[in-house]
N, C-alpha and C positions, 0 to 999 in steps of 0.2 A: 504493500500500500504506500501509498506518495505521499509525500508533509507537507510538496510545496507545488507551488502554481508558477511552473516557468515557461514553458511551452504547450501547445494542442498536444504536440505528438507525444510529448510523456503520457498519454492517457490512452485510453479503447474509446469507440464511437458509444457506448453504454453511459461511461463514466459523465461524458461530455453531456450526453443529452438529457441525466438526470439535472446535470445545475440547471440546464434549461429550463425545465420540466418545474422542479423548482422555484426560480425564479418567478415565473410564469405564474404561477399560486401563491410566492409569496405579494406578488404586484395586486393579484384580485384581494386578497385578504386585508393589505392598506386601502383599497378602494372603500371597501366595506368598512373599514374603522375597528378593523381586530386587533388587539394590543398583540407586538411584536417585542415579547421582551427576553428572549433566547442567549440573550449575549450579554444581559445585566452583569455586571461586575468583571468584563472585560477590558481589555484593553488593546488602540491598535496605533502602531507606529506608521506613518505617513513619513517614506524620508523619500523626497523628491530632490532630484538636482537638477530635473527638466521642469522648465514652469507647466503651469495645467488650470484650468478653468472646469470644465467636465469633470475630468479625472479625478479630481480635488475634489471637489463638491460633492460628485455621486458616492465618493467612497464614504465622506462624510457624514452623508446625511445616511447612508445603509447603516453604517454602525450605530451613529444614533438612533435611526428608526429600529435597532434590535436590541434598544435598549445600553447599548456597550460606549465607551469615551473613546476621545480619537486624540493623539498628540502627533503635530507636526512639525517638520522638521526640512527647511530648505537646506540646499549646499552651505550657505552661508551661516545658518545656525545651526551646525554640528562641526564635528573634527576632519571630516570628510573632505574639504576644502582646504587641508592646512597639513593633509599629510598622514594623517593617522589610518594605519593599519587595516584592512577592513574586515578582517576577522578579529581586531579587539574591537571596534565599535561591532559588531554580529553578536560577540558573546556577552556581551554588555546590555546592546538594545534587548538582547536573550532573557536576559533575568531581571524588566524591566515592565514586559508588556508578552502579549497573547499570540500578537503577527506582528510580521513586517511585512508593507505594500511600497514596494519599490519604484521609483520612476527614475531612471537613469539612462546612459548612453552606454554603456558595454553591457553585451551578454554577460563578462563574465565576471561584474561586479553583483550581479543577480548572484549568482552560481557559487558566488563565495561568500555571500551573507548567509545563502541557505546550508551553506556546509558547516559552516561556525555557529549561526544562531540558534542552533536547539530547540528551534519553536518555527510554524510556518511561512512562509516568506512567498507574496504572490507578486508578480509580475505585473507593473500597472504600466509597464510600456522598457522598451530599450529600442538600440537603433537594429535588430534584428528580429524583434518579434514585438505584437498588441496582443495578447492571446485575450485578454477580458473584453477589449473592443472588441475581437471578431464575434467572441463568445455572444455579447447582447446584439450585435447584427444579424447573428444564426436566429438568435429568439424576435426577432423583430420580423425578422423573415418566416418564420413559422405561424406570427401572429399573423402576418396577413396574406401568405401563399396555404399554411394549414401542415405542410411536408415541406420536404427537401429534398426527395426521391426523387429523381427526374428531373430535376431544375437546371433550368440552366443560365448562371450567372457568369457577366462580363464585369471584368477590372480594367478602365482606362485611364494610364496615367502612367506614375513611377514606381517601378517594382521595389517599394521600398516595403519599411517594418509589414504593416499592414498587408501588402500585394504577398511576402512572403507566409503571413499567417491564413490568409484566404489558400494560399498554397496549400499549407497542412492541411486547413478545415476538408476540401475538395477531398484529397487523399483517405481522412477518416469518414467522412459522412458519404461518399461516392454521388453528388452533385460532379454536373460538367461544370470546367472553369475556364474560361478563355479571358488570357492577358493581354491589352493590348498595351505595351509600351516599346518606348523610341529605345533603336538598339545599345546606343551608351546607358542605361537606364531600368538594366533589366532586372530582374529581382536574382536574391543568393543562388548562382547556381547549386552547391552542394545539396541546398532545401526541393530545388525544383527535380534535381536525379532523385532523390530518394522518393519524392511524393509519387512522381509519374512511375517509378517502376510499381511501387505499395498498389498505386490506380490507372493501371495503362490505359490510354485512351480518354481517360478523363479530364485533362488538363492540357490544354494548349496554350504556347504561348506566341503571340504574332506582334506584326509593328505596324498593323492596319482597324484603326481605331473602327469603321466600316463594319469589317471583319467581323471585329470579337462579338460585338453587341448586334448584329442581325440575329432576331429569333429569341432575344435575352429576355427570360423573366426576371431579374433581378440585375441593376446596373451600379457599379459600384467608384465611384470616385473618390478622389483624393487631394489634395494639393499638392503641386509641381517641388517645393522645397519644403523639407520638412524641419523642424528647429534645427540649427547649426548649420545650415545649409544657407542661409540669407546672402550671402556672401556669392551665389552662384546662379543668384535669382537671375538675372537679366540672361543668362547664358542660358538657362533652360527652358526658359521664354521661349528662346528660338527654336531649341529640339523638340516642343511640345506642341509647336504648332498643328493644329488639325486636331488637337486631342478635346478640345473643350466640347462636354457634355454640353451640348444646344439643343433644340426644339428639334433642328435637323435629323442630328446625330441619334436621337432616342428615337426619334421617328423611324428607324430600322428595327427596333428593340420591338416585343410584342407590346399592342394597345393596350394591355393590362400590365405591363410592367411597372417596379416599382424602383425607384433612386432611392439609395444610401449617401454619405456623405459623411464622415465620423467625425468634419467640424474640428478648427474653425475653418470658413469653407472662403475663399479667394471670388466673390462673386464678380463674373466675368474674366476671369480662368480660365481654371479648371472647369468651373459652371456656370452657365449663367442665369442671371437671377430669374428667369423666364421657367425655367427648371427648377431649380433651388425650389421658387414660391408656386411651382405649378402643383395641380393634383394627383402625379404621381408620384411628388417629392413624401415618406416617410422619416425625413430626416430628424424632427423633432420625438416623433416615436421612437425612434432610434437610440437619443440621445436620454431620454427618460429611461428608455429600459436599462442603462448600464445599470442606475442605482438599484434596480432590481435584480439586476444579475450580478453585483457587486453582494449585495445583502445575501443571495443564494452560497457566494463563494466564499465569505464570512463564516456565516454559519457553518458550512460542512467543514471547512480546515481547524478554525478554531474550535470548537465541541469536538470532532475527531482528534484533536490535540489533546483536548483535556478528558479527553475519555484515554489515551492510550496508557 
């Protein structure tokens, strides 16, 4: 059994679909006004060194909403920034608090808090993997496709964090996935061999934005630079040209299809605002469900923690 939330692929498609499943009930049971108090007298560490507006907030108000405190913690207010070990601050934040919910830029600043800190350690973002974003986009797709059996979902844009965890998701849940990004641009090779052998045939990746999204039930966008990357904006401007999701561009995609966006979203970009505010944009549903899918991922690492 797993302690920590770093990747889709550490898991089976079972495991996955239970937080969903999850989630999904724990969202109707706030609706209804059922006291959520599962996690009273917990505790969860927030150490970000990537800023976050969603990410921050949803995790926030889940722990709250299950009754448990949240303490935060920028680069600038810990030792993280100044040098310090990162397996003394692991064993430390360890005997302090319940999780740690990481937002960083190496994988393998993740990987080595969760080997030090003796308590669960989930993944709120690196520059290689979103596994909680894609996770609340799988449930947001479910709420309003019903499955994911047969789906078939396009990514147009830069095969960055995100484009390589849509990679896993494909791989475990056996949805088609078709990539469309510019060839400098493309997502982790090493993620895209393993998934396509796991799911032959399932996963394509092209440089014909066209392409991918003809026939798409589910359209998935992004922004062209992603934090640390500002520095490269103008230059990618010009490789992404043709990629912005427009009234056009969906207009290939099925008439029932629906846009994602995981926000904050570059209108007239990547997308434009015709899209974004049109009626097959779910993007704010989208963004609600994290903290229901956060609250789901809560609960089961911390109570599976304190039960081992």
């Amino acid at each position: 059994m797993h302690k920590h939330f770093l990747a889709l692929s550490d898991y089976k498609k079972d495991e996955l679909s239970s937080w969903i499943d999850r989630a999904i009930a724990l969202k109707a049971e706030a609706a209804s006004g059922k006291p959520q108090q599962q996690l009273a007298g917990k505790t969860v560490c927030l150490l970000f060194e990537k800023p976050s507006t969603r990410t921050r907030v949803s995790f926030e108000a889940a722990m709250y909403g299950l009754g448990g405190q949240v303490i935060f913690m920028s680069a600038r207010d810990s030792q993280l920034g100044r040098g310090e070990p990162l397996k003394d601050t692991a064993r430390v934040l360890g005997r302090y608090v319940h999780a740690l919910v990481v937002r960083t830029f190496g994988q393998r600043v993740v990987e080595e808090l969760a080997h030090y800190a003796g308590i669960p350690v989930i993944n709120a973002l690196t520059d290689l993997y979103h596994p909680c974003q894609v996770l609340s986009d799988l449930m947001t797709v479910l709420e309003k496709k019903q499955h994911l059996d047969g789906l078939n979902i396009a990514w147009i844009g830069d095969g960055n964090n995100m484009a390589n965890t849509w990679i896993e998701a494909a791989a475990i849940f056996g949805f088609k996935l078709k990539l469309a990004c510019p060839e400098t641009f493309t997502p982790d090779k090493d993620i895209l061999q393993r998934a396509m052998k796991q799911a032959p045939g399932s996963i394509e990746l092209l440089h014909n934005p066209q392409a991918a999204i003809a026939g798409a039930d589910v359209v998935n966008v992004d922004v062209w630079a992603s934090m640390g990357q500002e520095a490269e904006q103008e230059t990618r401007l010009a490789h992404f040209s043709g990629y912005q999701l427009n009234a056009a561009l969906l207009g290939k995609a099925k008439a029932e299809a629906i846009v994602l966006h995981c926000l904050p979203a570059h209108r007239g970009e990547e997308v434009s605002e015709e899209v974004l505010e049109g009626p097959q944009s779910v993007i704010f549903d989208q963004a609600e469900n994290k903290m229901h899918l956060h609250k789901a991922l809560l609960e089961h690492f911390i109570l599976q923690d304190s039960r081992a």
